[in-house]
Every structure is written in structure tokens, then in C-alpha cells.
C-alpha positions in Angstrom: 111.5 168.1 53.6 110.5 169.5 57.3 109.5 167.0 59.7 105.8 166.8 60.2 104.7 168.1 63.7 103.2 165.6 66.1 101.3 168.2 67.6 97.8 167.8 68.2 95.3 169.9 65.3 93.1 172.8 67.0 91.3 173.9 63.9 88.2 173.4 66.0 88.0 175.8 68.1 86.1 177.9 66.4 86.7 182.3 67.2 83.5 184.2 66.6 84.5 188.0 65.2 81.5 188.9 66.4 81.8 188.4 70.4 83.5 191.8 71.7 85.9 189.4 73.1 89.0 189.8 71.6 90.1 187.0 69.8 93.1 186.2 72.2 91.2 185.9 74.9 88.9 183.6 73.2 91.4 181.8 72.4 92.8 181.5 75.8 89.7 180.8 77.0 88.7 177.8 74.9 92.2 176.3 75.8 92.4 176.9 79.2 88.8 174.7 79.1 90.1 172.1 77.2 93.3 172.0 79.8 91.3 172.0 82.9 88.5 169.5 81.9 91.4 167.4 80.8 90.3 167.3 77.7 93.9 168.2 76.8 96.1 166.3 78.7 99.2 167.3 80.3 102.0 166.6 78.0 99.9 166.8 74.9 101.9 169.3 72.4 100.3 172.4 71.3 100.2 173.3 67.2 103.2 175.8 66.6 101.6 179.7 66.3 102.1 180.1 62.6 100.6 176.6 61.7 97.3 177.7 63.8 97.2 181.0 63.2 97.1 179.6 59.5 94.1 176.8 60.7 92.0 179.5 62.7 92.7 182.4 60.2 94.1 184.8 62.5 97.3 187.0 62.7 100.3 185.1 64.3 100.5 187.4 67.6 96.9 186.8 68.1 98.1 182.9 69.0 101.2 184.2 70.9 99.3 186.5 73.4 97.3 183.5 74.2 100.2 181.3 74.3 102.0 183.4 76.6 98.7 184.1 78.8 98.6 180.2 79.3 102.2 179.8 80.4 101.9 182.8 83.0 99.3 181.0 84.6 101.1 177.8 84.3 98.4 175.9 81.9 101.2 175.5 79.5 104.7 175.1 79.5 107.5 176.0 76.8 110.8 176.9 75.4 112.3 177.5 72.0 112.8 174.6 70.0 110.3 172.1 71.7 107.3 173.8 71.2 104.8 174.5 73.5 102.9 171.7 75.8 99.6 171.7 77.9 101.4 171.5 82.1 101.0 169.3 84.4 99.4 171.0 87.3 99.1 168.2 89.6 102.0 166.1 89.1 100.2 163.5 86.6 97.7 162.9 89.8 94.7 164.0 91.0 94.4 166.2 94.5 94.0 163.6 96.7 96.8 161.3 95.5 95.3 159.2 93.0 96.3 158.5 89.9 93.6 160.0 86.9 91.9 157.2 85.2 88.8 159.3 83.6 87.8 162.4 83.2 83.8 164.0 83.2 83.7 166.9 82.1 82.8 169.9 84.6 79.3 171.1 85.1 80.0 175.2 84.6 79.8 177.1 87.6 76.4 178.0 88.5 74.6 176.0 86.6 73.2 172.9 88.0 74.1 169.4 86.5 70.9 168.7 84.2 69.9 165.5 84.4 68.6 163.8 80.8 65.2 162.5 80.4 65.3 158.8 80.8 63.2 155.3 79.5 62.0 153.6 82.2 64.5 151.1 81.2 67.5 153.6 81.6 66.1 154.4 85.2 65.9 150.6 85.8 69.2 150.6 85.1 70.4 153.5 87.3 68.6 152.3 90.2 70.4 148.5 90.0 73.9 150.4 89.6 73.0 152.3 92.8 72.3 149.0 94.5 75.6 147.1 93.0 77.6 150.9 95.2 80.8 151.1 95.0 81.8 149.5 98.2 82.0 146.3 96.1 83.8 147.6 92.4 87.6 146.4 92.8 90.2 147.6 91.9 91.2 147.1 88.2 95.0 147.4 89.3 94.8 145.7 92.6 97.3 147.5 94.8 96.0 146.0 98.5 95.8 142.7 100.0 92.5 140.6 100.1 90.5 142.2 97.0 88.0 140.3 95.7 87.4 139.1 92.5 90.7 139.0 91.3 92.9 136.3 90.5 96.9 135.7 90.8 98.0 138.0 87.8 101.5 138.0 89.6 101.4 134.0 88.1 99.2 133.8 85.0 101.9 133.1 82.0 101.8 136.3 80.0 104.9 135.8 77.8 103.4 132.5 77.0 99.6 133.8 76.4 101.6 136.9 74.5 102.9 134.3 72.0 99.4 132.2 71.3 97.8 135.0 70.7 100.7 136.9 68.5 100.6 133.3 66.2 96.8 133.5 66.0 96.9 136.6 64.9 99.3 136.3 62.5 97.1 133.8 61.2 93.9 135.5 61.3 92.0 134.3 57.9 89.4 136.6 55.6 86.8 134.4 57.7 87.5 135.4 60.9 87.8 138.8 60.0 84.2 139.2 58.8 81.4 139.3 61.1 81.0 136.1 63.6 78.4 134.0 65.3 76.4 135.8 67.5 76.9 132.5 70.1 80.9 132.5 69.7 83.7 131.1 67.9 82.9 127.3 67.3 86.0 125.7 68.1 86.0 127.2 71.5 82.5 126.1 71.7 83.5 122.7 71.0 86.5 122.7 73.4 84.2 124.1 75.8 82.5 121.4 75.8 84.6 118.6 76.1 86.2 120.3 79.3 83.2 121.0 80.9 82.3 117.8 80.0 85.7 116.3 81.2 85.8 118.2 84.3 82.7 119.1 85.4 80.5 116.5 84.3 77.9 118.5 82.2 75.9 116.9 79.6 76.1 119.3 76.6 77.1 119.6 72.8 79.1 122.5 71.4 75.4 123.7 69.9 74.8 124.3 73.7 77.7 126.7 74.6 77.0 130.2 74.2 80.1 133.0 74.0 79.4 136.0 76.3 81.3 138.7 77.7 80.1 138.0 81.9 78.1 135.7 83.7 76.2 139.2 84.3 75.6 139.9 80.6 73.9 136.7 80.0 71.8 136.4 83.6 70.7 140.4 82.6 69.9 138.5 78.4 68.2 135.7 80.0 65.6 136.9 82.4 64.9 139.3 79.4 64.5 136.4 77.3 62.5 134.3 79.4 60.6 136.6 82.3 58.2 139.2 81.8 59.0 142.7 83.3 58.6 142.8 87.2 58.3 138.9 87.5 59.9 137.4 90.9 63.6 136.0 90.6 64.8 133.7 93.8 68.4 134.8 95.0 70.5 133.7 97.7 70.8 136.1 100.4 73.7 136.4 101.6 74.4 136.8 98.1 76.5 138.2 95.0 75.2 141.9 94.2 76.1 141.7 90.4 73.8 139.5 89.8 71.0 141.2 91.5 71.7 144.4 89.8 71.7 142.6 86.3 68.6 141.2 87.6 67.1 144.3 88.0 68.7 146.1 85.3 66.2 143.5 83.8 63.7 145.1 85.0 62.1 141.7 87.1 62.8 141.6 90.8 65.2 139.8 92.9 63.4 138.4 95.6 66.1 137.0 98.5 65.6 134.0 100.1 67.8 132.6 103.3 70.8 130.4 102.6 71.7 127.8 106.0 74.6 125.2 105.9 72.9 123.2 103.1 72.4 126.1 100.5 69.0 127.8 99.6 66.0 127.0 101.5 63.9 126.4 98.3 60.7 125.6 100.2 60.8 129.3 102.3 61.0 130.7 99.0 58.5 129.3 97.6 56.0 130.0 100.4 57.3 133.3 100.7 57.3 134.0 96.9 54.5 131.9 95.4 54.8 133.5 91.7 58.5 133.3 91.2 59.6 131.4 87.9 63.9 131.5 87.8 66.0 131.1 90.6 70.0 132.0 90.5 72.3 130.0 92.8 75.5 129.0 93.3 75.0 125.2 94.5 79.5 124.2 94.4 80.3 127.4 96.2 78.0 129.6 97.6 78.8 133.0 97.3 80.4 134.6 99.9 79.8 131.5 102.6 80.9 128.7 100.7 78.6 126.3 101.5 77.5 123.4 99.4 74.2 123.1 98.3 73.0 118.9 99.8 71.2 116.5 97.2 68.4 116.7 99.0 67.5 120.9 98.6 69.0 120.2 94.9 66.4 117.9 94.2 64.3 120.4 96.0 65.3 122.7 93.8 64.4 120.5 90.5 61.5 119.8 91.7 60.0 123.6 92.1 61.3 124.5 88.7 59.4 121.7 87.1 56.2 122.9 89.7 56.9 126.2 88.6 57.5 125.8 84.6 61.0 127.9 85.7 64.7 128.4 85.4 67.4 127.7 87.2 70.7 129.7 86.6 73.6 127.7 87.9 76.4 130.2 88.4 79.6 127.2 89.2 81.2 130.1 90.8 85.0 129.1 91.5 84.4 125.6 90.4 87.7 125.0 88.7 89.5 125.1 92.2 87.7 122.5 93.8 89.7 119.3 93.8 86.6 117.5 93.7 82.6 117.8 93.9 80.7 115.6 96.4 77.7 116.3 94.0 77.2 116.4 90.4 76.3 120.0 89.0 72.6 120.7 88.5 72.6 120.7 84.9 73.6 116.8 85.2 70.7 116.4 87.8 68.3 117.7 85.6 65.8 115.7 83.7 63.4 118.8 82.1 65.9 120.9 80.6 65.2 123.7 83.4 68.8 124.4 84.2 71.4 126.8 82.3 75.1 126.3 83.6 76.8 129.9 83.6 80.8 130.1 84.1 83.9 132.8 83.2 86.8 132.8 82.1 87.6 136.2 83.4 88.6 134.5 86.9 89.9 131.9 85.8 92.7 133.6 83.2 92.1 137.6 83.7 89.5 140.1 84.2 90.2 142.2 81.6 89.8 139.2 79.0 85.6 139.4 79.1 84.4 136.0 78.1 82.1 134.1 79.7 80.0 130.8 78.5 76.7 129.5 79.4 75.1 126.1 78.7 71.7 126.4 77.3 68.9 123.8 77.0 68.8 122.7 73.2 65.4 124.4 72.5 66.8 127.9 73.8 69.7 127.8 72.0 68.0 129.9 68.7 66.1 132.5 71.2 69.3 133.1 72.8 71.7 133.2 69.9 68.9 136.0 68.2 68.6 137.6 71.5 72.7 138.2 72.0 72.8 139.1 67.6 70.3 142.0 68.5 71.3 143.2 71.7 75.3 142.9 71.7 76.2 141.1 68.9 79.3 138.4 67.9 81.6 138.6 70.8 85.4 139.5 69.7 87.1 136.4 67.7 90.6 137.0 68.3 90.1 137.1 71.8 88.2 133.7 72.0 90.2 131.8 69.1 93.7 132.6 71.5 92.0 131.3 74.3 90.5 127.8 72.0 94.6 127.8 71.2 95.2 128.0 74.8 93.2 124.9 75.8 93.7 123.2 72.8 97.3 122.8 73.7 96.9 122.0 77.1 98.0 125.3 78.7 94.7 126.0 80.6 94.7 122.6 82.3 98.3 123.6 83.6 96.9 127.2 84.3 93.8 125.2 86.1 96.7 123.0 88.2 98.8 126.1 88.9 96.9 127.9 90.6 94.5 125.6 92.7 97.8 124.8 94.4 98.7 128.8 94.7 95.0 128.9 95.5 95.7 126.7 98.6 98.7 127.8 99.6 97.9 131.4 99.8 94.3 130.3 101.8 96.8 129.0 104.3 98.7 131.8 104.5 96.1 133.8 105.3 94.4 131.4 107.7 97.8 131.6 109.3 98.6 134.8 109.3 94.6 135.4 111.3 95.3 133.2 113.9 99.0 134.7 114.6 97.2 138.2 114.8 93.4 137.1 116.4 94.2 133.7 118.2 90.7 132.4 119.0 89.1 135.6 118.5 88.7 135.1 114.6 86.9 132.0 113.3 87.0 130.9 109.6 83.8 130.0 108.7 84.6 129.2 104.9 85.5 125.8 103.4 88.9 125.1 102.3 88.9 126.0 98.8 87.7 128.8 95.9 89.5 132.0 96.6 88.0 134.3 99.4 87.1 132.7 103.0 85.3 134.2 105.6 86.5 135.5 109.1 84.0 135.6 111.9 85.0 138.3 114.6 83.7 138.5 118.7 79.8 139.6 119.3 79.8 143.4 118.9 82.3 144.0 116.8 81.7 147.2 113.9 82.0 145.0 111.1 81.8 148.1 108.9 83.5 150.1 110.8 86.2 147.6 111.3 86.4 147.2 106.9 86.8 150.7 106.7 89.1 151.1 109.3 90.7 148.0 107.5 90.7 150.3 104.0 92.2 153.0 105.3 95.1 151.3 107.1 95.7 149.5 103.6 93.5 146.2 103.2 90.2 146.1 101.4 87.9 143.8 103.6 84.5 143.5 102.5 81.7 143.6 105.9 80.0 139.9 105.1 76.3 141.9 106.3 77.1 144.0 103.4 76.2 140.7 100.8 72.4 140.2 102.8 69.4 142.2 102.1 69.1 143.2 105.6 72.2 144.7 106.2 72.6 142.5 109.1 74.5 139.6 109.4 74.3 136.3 111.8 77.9 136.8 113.1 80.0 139.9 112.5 82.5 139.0 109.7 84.4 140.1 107.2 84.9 138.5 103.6 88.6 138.4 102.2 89.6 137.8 98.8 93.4 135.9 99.1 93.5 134.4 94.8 95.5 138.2 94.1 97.2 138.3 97.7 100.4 136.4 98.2 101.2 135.3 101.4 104.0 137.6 102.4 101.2 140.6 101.2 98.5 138.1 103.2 100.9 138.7 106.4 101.0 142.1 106.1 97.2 142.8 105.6 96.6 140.8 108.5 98.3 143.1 110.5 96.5 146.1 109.1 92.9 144.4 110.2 94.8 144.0 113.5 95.6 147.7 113.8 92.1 148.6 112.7 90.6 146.2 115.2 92.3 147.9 117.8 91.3 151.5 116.6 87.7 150.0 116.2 87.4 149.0 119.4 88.3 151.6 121.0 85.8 154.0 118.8 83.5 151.7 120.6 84.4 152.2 123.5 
């Protein structure tokens, strides 16, 4: 029996016998499309000519002309006995060095992109990716030193995750294969909530947890849920831009409101912003300054949601790698069941895992769980029943030990490695903890200029004016991101802000 061809099927491009266009050189010119929009990648195998010459009924040399028109212009290479294959014309990468991740298909020449008629929601939408730019997207595969938002893959146990999730799914029952709760898996509900009990303090029942995929999905699901289109959100400026574009992608409004050494000033913002009814903070670990948020403007705080019949949204942003909190979180504090407590698991194990949890006042734990059924539905269950197994048998305390210490000791290398390079020119205005700090550089120093300076020389620096709605920032700084840089790669960054410090200064001058 002959050994079936791998190669990929073309039965679908379709020849029209009524074009005067030949039929080779249709053909040719549906492949060489397919090979240049990448919609046939290099490598891919090419059907042999008699089995689609057969498929497109057409005479055998009709396939070979266009065959052999291809591999003259190098779209295609091949030789007898291994069939014929789409080339690669750049080397597997793209022009400028990169390596392909996606393709979009070409706009043909002449013609102008069309752009589709769009809901007000999908312009909402567009507009709040525009203002999350791509200055602030990391790197899926981080590659340079001090990228944000990433933790230490180099020492998250994969062999061992590998094997807790191989045995669960191994055991994977008729129930779990048929459809889920739209909340999440309720034994990592329940473990949920005996950590966060355990560890954060939180006052909450497993009923309370609620499975999502970011902290982002479910700030976007809530203000749906609970705001009315183009009401007034409260968010900390300096502050993180996800959450402003899921805010918006809400279609209600982030209003900004200044953060000083003992968090958001609650009473500006409420003077400023008299109709706001949710506010979003991050009271542990302020993002990017890492302050903490006093008792007193917490109790603030409290006390303007209850004025305000409002929400908070308490994102506990880095709050497993605190060795301790002066303060209990705001969920604890509250008496009037205005706080929902929003964390991931995507920092804390890896990105690429997508589960996040919030803890939801009893009475809004229905509204959510229909809101989440009808807009995303059940979250994956293999996914979260691995990860119940993981904390069930203690690995994610271990994990949660692990790496505060690597956490530390790579915040010192850093440190270090800044005032080897900068002496007293660099300041670190960031507590000692979470995994990013920020550096504050001389009056008059290019704070963009110097991150993209930075960039180019090989370390992605973030400009810390870049995180306020101004653009401007008190001091000129830049944030750094150190949980995915090790300290020899921490050393070695350090000297690339160096050398673009240098070449920055003298642009200025």
C-alpha cells in the first residue's frame, strides 16, 4: 500500500475556464499569494502534480508549468523524490531580523485598507487599545533584562507542574469534561479561599471566589455589571494602563486622581470628580511607585464608597511577595460589602496560564456568575483543576517561598548593579519588595529618550511619566521590571542604561 502524502490538500483554489488567463498562470498566481501572505508557510509541502491535477481537474503539465514557474522565482523549492515545498525567502525571519509570530494578510496594491463599520462598543474598544500602545505590551518570550510583568520562568518547576497536570489529566472524569461553572472549578474555589484566607487575611467563602482569565477581564465584567456607560471611575495616576483601557473598553471613564507617599488622595478626587461611583487601587503595592496606601486614606477610602453607594476594586498587585503587610487588605476593613479583592495567578506561576480570581460581595456573586456565563463563559477546567492539585499539595506555598527570596535577591542585584554604574546619580525610590523598583535619574534627564536609548542598546526600561496622565512625571525616572532578570543579566542591563545615558546626554547637549 503507498504511503499516504503529508502534503497539504489545494483542492481549493478554485481555476475559472472562463478568465483568458491560462490556467497555469492562475495557478501560479493563487500560490504565489498564498506563499507571500504566509498563508503557506515555508516548509509546508506542496500536493504531488498528478494528485492535484486530479483535485483541480486539470492536465498534469498544467500543475508542472506552475510548479516550475514558482521554483524559478524561488517561491518554491524541489527535487525528485521529496516533493516540492513552499521556500523560505527570508531565512524563517522577517526583514528586519525578527522572528514571524503572525501574519495579516496584505491589503492589494492600490487599494486602500477598508476599514469595517463598527458598534460604538467596537470603537470603545479601539480607542482603549490605542491608549494601552505598545510601549507597554512585553515580550511573550522575554529576551532583555528588566521587562515588566514577567516572572522568573528560568525557576518555576516545569517538570514538576508537567507531571500534576499529566496525572490530572489522566484522570479527567465525564464531569469535568462537560460544560463547567461559569464562576470556576469549586475545589480551587475552595482552596482559594482558605489561602487567601491563610495568607492574606480575607474574609470570604469559596461561594465568593470567582474564576477568570485576568484581573483585566473581570475590572472590564464589573464596571459593566455595576456602572452605567460613561459613569466616572477613580484611578491612580501614576497608574497601570491595562486597567484603564479595560475601563474604557467599558465604555465608563477613568477619571485619574494624584497618588503621594500615602496612596490615593481620595478627598481630591472626590472634589474633583463629584459623580464618581468605583474606584480601582492598588493599596499593598501601588503600581509602579510602590507605596502603601496609610489607614487613615483607607478609611478614607471606605468611607466615600459608603457616601457614594460605590465600588472599590482592590487589585493586591504583587502581594504574595511581601513578607508581611503593615495593614489588613481593604476587603477585611470593610463593613458594607463595597470592596471586591482582584488577584492572578498569571504572575504568580506563568503568564501564559490566564487565571485570575476575584472576591465578590455575597449579593454579587449571581449577577457576576450570569454576567461571566453570557459574556465568556466557564473558564478551562483542566487548567484550573492542575493548579487546585498544585496547592493542594503544597507546591505553590514552596513556589510562593522560592521566589520571594529570588524576588529579593535579584532586587539587590539590581540595586547594586545601579549604584556600581550611577553612584549617587540614580536614586531608588521603590520599597524593597514586589518585582520592579523605580530609579530616579538627575533634573533634566530625557527620560524617554534615555528608555529608548536603553531599548535599542538591549534593556527594555519603561519612562515612569509614561504611567501618569500628563505625561510628565515629578522626577525623571525609569521603571524596571527585575522578577524575569537574573542578576548576572541585571549586571549587564545596567550597563546598557549606562551606555544610553551617556549617548542621551550628549543628544542633549
Amino acid at each position: 500500500m503507498p504511503r499516504e502524502s503529508t502534503a497539504l490538500p489545494l483542492g481549493g483554489f478554485a481555476l475559472d475556464r472562463n478568465l483568458p488567463e491560462p490556467l497555469y498562470q492562475q495557478l501560479y498566481e493563487r500560490l504565489k499569494d498564498a506563499i507571500s501572505s504566509g498563508q503557506l508557510r515555508p516548509g509546508v509541502r506542496l500536493p504531488a502534480t498528478r494528485t492535484l491535477a486530479r483535485e483541480l481537474q486539470v492536465s498534469r503539465n498544467t500543475v508542472l508549468v506552475a510548479y516550475e514557474r514558482l521554483m524559478t522565482e524561488r517561491f518554491a523549492t524541489g527535487q525528485v523524490g521529496s516533493g516540492t515545498h513552499v521556500a523560505d525567502r527570508n531565512g524563517g525571519r522577517h526583514l528586519d531580523g525578527s522572528t514571524p509570530k503572525t501574519t495579516r494578510l496584505p491589503t492589494p496594491p492600490g487599494e486602500p485598507r477598508r476599514t469595517p463599520r463598527l458598534s460604538r462598543a467596537g470603537r470603545v474598544m479601539l480607542q482603549a487599545s490605542h491608549a494601552f500602545d505598545g510601549r507597554h505590551l512585553i515580550s511573550r518570550t522575554p529576551t532583555q533584562p528588566f521587562i515588566l510583568g514577567v516572572p522568573a520562568l528560568d525557576l518555576f518547576p516545569a517538570q514538576l507542574w508537567s507531571r500534576v497536570v499529566s496525572h490530572r489529566a489522566s484522570r479527567l472524569r465525564n464531569s469535568l469534561m462537560n460544560h463547567q461553572d461559569p464562576v470556576g472549578y469549586w475545589p480551587l474555589r475552595n482552596e482559594l479561599a482558605t489561602y487567601l484566607g491563610l495568607t492574606r487575611g480575607l474574609s470570604c467563602t469559596a461561594e465568593q471566589v470567582v474564576i477568570t482569565s485576568s484581573t483585566q477581564t473581570i475590572t472590564h465584567l464589573l464596571a459593566r455589571i455595576l456602572l452605567e456607560p460613561g459613569e466616572q471611575v477613580l484611578v491612580e495616576d501614576p497608574g497601570f494602563l491595562g486597567a484603564r483601557a479595560a475601563l474604557m473598553a467599558a465604555d465608563v471613564v477613568p477619571c485619574p486622581v494624584d497618588v503621594d507617599h500615602e496612596g490615593l488622595c481620595i478627598s481630591s478626587g472626590e472634589s474633583r470628580y463629584p459623580g464618581a461611583r468605583m474606584a480601582l487601587v492598588t493599596p499593598n503595592n501601588q503600581f509602579p511607585t510602590g507605596c502603601r496606601m496609610t489607614e487613615f486614606r483607607r478609611g478614607q477610602l471606605l468611607d466615600w464608597a459608603a457616601r457614594a453607594d460605590g465600588w472599590l476594586i482592590e487589585d493586591d498587585y504583587d502581594g504574595e511577595f511581601w513578607s508581611g503587610s503593615p495593614f489588613p487588605p481593604l476587603q477585611q476593613m470593610d463593613t458594607s460589602n463595597r470592596v471586591i479583592y482582584v488577584g492572578t495567578l498569571n504572575k504568580v506561576l506563568f503568564p501564559a496560564l490566564r487565571l485570575a480570581y476575584a472576591v465578590v460581595p455575597p449579593e454579587l456573586v449571581d449577577v457576576v456568575a450570569a454576567a461571566q456565563y453570557s459574556a465568556y463563559g466557564a473558564p478551562p477546567v483542566l487548567e484550573q483543576a492542575a493548579v487546585h492539585d498544585f496547592m493542594a499539595d503544597h507546591h505553590f506555598a514552596r513556589h510562593i517561598r522560592r521566589m520571594r527570596q529570588a524576588y529579593h535577591e535579584r532586587r539587590e542585584a539590581c540595586v547594586q548593579a545601579l549604584q556600581a554604574q550611577f553612584g549617587n546619580l540614580v536614586r531608588i525610590m521603590s520599597p524593597s519588595a514586589g518585582t520592579h523598583l523605580v530609579a530616579g535619574f538627575p533634573p533634566g534627564t530625557d527620560e524617554h529618550r534615555l528608555a529608548r536609548f536603553s531599548r535599542r542598546s538591549g534593556a527594555t526600561v519603561y519612562p515612569l511619566s509614561s504611567y501618569h496622565s500628563t505625561g510628565v512625571a515629578p522626577t525623571p525616572s525609569l521603571v524596571l521590571g527585575y522578577g524575569a532578570t537574573t542578576p548576572e543579566q541585571a549586571t549587564l542591563g545596567v550597563r546598557h542604561i549606562a551606555a544610553a545615558f551617556e549617548q542621551s546626554t550628549r543628544a542633549a547637549s
